[in-house]
N, C-alpha and C positions, 0 to 999 in steps of 0.2 A: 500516395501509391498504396493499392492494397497489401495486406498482407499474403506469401503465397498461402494457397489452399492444404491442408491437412492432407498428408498420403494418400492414396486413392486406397477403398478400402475401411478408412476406420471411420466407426460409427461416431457421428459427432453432430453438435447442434453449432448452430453460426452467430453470432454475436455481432452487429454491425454498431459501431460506435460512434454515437453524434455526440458524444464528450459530457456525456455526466460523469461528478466524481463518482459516482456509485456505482459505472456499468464493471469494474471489477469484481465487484461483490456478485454482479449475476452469474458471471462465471465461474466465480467459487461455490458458491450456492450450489449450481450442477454438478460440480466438480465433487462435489461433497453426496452428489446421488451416485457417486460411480459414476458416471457421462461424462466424455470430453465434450469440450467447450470450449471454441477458441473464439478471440473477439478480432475481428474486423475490420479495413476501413468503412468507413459509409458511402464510397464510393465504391466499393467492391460490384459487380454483375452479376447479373445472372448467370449471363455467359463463363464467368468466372468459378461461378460456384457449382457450376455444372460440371465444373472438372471431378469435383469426388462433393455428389450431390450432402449434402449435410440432412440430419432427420427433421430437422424444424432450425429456421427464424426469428432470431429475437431482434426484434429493433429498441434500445437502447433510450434510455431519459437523455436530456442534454441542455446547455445553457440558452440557445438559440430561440426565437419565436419565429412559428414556421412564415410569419406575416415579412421578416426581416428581407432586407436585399441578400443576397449572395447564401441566405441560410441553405443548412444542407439537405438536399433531398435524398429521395432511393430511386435505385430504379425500378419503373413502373412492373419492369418483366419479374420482377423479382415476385409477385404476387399470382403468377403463373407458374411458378417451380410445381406447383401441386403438391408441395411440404406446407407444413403449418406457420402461421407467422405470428408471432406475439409482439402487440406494440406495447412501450410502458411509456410514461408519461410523453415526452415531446413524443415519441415513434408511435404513442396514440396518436395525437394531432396529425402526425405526417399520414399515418395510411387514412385516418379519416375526409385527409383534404386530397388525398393521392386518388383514394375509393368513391369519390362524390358527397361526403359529407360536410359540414360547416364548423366550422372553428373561430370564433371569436375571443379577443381580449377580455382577460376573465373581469366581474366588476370587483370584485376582492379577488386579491391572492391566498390560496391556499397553501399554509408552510407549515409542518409538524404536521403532531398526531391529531387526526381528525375520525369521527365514526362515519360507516358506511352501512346502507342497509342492501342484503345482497338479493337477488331475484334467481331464481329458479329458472333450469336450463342452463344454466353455462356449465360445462366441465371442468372449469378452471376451478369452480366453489363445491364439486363434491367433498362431502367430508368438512364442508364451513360452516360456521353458523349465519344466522339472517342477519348481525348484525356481529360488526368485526371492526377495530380499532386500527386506522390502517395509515401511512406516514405518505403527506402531498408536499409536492414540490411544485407549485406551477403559478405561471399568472394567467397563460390563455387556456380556453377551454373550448370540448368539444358541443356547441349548438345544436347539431342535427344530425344523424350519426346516417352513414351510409345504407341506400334502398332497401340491400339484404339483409343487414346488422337488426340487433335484437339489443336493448337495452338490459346488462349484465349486474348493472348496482347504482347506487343514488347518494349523494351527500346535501346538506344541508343549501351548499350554495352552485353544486355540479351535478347537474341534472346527466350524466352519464359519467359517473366515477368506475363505467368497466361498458365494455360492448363487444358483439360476437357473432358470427356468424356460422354456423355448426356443419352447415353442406360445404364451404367453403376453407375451412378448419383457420379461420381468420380470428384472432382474440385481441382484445388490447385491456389497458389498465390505466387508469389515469393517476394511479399512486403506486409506489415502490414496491412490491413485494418482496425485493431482496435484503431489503433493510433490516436489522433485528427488531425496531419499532414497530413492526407491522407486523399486526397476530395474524399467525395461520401463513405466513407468506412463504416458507417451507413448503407446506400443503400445496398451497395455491402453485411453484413452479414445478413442484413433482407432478401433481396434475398436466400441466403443460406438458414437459419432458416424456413421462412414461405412457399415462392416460392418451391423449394429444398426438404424441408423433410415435409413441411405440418403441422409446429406447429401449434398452437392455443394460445391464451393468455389467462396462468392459473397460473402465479407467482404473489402473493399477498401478500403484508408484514402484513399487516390487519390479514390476518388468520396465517403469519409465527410469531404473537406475541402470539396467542394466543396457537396456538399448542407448541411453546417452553415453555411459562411460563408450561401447564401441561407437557410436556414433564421433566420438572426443578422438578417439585413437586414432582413427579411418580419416578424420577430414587431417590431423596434425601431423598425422606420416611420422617422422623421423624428425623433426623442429622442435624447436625449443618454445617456452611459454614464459612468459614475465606475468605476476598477478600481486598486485597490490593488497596485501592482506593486513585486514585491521582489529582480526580478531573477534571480531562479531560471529553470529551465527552465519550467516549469509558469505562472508568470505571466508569462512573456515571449511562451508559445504561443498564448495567451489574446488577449493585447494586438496580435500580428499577425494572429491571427483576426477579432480585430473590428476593426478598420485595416484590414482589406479588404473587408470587410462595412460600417463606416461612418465611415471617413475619421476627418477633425478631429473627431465627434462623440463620440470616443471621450476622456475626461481620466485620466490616469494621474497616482497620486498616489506617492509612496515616502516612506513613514515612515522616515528615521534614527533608530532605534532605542541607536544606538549600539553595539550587539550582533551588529552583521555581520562579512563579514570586510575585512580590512583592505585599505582605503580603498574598501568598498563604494560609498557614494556616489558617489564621483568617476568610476567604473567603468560604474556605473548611467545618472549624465548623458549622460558620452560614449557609448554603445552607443546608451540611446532616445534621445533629446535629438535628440544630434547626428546620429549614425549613419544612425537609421530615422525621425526627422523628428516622435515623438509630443511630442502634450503634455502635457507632464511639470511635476509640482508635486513638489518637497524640503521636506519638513517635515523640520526641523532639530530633535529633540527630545532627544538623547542625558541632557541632563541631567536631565529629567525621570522617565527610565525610571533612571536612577541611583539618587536620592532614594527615588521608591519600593520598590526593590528592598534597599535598608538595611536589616540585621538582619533579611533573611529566606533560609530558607537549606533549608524543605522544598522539592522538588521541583512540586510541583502546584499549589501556591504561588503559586513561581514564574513559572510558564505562567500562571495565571491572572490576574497582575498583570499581567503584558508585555500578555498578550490583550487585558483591560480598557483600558489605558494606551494600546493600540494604537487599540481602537475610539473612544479620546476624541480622542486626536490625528487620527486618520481622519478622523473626524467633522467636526470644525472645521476643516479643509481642506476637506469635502465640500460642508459649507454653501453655500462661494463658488461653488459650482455647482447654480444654484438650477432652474437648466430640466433636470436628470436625474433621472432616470426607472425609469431602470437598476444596479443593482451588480452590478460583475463579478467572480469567482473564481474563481483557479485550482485547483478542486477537483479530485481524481485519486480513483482507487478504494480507495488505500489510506487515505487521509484518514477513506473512510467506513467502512471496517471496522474501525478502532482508536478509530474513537467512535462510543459509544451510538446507536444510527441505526434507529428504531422501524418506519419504513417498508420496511424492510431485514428484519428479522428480529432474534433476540431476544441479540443477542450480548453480548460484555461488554466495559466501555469498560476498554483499559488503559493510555494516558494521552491528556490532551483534545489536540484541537489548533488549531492556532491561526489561524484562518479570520475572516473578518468578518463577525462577524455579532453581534446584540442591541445595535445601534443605537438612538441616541434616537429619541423618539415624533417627533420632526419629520424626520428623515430617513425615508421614508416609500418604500426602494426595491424592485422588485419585483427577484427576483435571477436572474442568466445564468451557469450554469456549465456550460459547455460540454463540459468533460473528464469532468468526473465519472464519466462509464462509464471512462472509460480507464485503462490504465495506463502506467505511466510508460515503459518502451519505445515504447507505442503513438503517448504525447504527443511524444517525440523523432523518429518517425518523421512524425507528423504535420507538425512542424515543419520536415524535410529537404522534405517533399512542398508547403512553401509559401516552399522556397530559404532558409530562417534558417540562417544561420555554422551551420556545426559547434564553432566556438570557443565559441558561448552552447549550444548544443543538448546539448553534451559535459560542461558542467558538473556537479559532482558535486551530489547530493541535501545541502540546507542544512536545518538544521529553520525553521522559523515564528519561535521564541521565539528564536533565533541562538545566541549564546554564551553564552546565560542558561541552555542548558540542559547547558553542555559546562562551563563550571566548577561541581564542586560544591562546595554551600555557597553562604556569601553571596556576591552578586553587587556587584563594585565596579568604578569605571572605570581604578585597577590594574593589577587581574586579567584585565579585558579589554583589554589595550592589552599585558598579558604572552603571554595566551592568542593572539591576532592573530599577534602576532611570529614565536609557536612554531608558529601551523598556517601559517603561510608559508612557513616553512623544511620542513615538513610534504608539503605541494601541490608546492614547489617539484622538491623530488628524486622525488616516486613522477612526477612526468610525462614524467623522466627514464627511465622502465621503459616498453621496448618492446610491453609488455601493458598499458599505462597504461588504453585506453579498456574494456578487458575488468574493471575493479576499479570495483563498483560506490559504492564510498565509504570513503575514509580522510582521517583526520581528529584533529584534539589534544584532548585533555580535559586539565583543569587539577584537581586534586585537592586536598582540603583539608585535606591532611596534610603535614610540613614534617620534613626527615628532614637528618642531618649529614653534611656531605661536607667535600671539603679541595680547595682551588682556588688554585694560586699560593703551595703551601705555607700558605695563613689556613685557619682554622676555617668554613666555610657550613653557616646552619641554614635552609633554603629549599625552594621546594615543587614538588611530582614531578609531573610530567605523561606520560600514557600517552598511546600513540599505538593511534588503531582503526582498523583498513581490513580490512573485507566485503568478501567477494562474493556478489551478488545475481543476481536478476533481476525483481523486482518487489518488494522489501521485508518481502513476509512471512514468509520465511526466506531468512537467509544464514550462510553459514559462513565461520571468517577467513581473512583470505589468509597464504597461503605468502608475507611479502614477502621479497625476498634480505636474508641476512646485511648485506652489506655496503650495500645500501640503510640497514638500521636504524642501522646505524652512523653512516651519513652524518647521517641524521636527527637522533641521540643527541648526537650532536659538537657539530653547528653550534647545537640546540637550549640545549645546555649551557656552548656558548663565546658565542652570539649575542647569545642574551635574559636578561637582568638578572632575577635573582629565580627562577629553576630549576636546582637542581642533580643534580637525577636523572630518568631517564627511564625508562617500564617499556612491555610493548606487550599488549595485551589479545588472548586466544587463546581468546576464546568467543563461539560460535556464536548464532544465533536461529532458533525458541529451545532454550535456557530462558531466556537472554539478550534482551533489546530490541537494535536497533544503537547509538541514542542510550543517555546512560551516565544519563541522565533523563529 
């Protein structure tokens, strides 16, 4: 089912989504020109979009080959809106084969960074150069480009790596522009956006706080709110949103899982408790998630043990709030593109995550997630623009499952109380680096392999732990950081003199992707 349509009224471009991970990043991309930008089903209408006509059409990269049975189409009318359409890699294919063009099964795959030589005439390459470094994802490729199209740029084995038709304001791309890998690809969607369809800059998080918090108040009336807060950026954004929106009505619950970082709890009281006055329920459950997690040691497993165990303990804390009405979460956009998300478009889930949701039949909440379009810079800014610390705002990205998913293998309270120790000493030195708030996430994994060292002149047979820090800007690709020598030193030292039970240390120097950031 489509998403409904944007207000009638605000300027905004359409994002139709055949399920690349990357079609998030095109709408942040925009997002970051001032321009909303909301992304789509791919089944969405004409007829549909006609409700609050959007400035321009992006059709979205995606896993599918337009050749496949059941793959997804557009609708034809959609190319009659008389707005601009931009296809990027598959949504080239599809308006090429939709427009009369030809598309064949490419004879190599193009994957990474490839060069492209650009051709003259296209408005998408003003301000490019002739030759530009640009990131392909595809196996098929566009043959014969439609009657009125214009060949836009050239690669080595894609004899139309961009095409265009200028009377028609029809453009496509057969490589990613939104990607950071790709020089100029900035350029190349402000071109689309401003050039192209004629936007104006009228996306302001300033006024999207203040229209949510009434928009929070207005749908939750006089009701009460349950919101599982774990202390992260994202449920803390959440829980000051609705605390302005509806005071005491709002119960915030924090499962101790066990699997946070070290002395999360105590950390979590002090900040909401004390600090910003919410109320706040401690479910004390560490031993629980322990027991379950015995003798299990795949990955997905995993996450879905903690998930379930989470939703039971949730649960039974929620009960005692019998007049709510509401459940709150901090969903962000990357949440919803690394899982199955129907409404969204046809993408592929590559691991679940850990949100609350499938509640017993008596908990019966309607649900409030207020970030969900956003992304995670977006939610940090959100939260400067409602005065939250930069000490909570700055914190680095924690997964859902915690440190269930940073040791591999089986999960024991050990390993975690080894793992805690080491990303302490971890946290501690990178905040020491004067680039600290520019490093979107570094962090310890614990390994389940045990290797011989010599310590104090004795024999040690004990287990290695790598250290990971990305850099990001919204989680769907990052690449690792440069950290200094002597940083990892530090780290390696204090890791291997501090905490009992690790005698070697290694550091992870791959990218996403083909790499996840999480090591599960």
């Amino acid at each position: 089912m489509a998403r409904q349509i944007p207000e009638t009224g605000r300027e905004w471009i359409a994002i139709l989504d055949y399920g690349s991970q990357y079609t998030q990043l095109i709408a942040r991309r925009i997002r970051e020109m001032e321009v909303y930008s909301e992304i789509v089903s791919c089944e969405t209408t004409a007829a549909a979009l006609r409700e609050n006509p959007p400035m321009g059409v992006i059709l979205s990269g995606g896993p599918n080959s337009v050749f496949e049975d059941g793959a997804p189409t557009v609708d034809p009318a959609i190319f009659e809106l008389g707005v601009p359409v931009l296809g990027i890699c598959y949504g080239m294919q599809l308006m090429s084969q939709k427009l009369g063009g030809r598309v064949v099964p490419g004879e190599s795959r193009e994957y990474g960074k490839m060069p492209i030589e650009v051709m003259p005439g296209n408005p998408l390459f003003e301000g490019v150069p002739s030759t530009v470094i640009v990131w392909m994802s595809h196996g098929d490729r566009v043959e014969a480009i439609p009657a009125s199209f214009e060949r836009g740029a050239v690669s080595a084995t894609c004899p139309f790596a961009a095409m265009y038709d200028n009377a028609k304001r029809f453009y496509a791309l057969q490589f990613h522009p939104e990607v950071v890998h790709t020089q100029y690809g900035t350029e190349i969607l402000s071109n689309f956006v401003f050039r192209v369809c004629g936007c104006t800059k009228s996306w302001n998080l300033g006024d999207w706080v203040a229209n949510t918090v009434e928009q929070l108040r207005t749908r939750i009336g006089e009701d009460e709110v349950v919101l599982g807060l774990s202390g992260g950026v994202d449920s803390s954004v959440v829980a000051v949103l609705l605390n302005k929106a509806i005071g005491r009505r709002l119960h915030c619950i924090y499962v101790d899982n066990g699997l946070g970082r070290y002395r999360e709890p105590e950390q979590v009281e002090e900040m909401f408790r004390k600090n910003i006055g919410l109320d706040l329920t401690i479910a004390r459950a560490a031993p629980r998630f322990y027991a379950a997690l015995k003798g299990v040691d795949e990955p997905e497993a995993k996450r879905k043990i903690i998930g379930r165990l989470f939703i039971d303990v949730f649960a039974e804390e929620a009960r005692r709030f019998r007049h709510c009405r509401y459940l709150a979460q901090g969903t962000i956009y990357p949440d919803v593109i690394e899982s199955r998300s129907p409404r969204k478009g046809p993408s592929q889930t590559i691991k679940s995550h850990h949100n609350v949701g499938g509640l017993p039949a008596d908990l019966k909440f309607d649900l409030v997630e207020p970030l969900k379009e956003l992304f995670k810079d977006e939610v940090r800014a959100v939260g400067r623009v409602m005065g939250m610390a930069d000490e909570l705002l700055d914190r680095q990205p924690f997964p859902g499952p915690g440190l269930g998913v940073r040791i591999l293998g089986e999960v024991t309270e050990e390993k975690v109380k080894m793992l805690q120790l080491a990303d302490l000493r971890v946290q501690e030195e990178v905040r020491k680096l004067p680039d600290y708030k520019t490093i979107w996430q570094t962090f310890a994994v614990l390994l389940p392999c045990r290797s011989v060292g010599v310590m104090g002149d004795q024999r040690t047979y004990e287990y290695t732990c790598a250290i990971r820090s990305v850099n990001s800007v919204d989680a769907m690709t990052a690449d690792w950081t440069r950290l200094p020598y002597d940083t990892l030193a530090t780290m390696s030292n204090r890791i291997i003199n501090e905490v009992r039970g690790i005698n070697r240390v290694v550091y992870d120097i791959s990218s996403k992707p083909p790499a996840t950031i999480e090591w599960e």
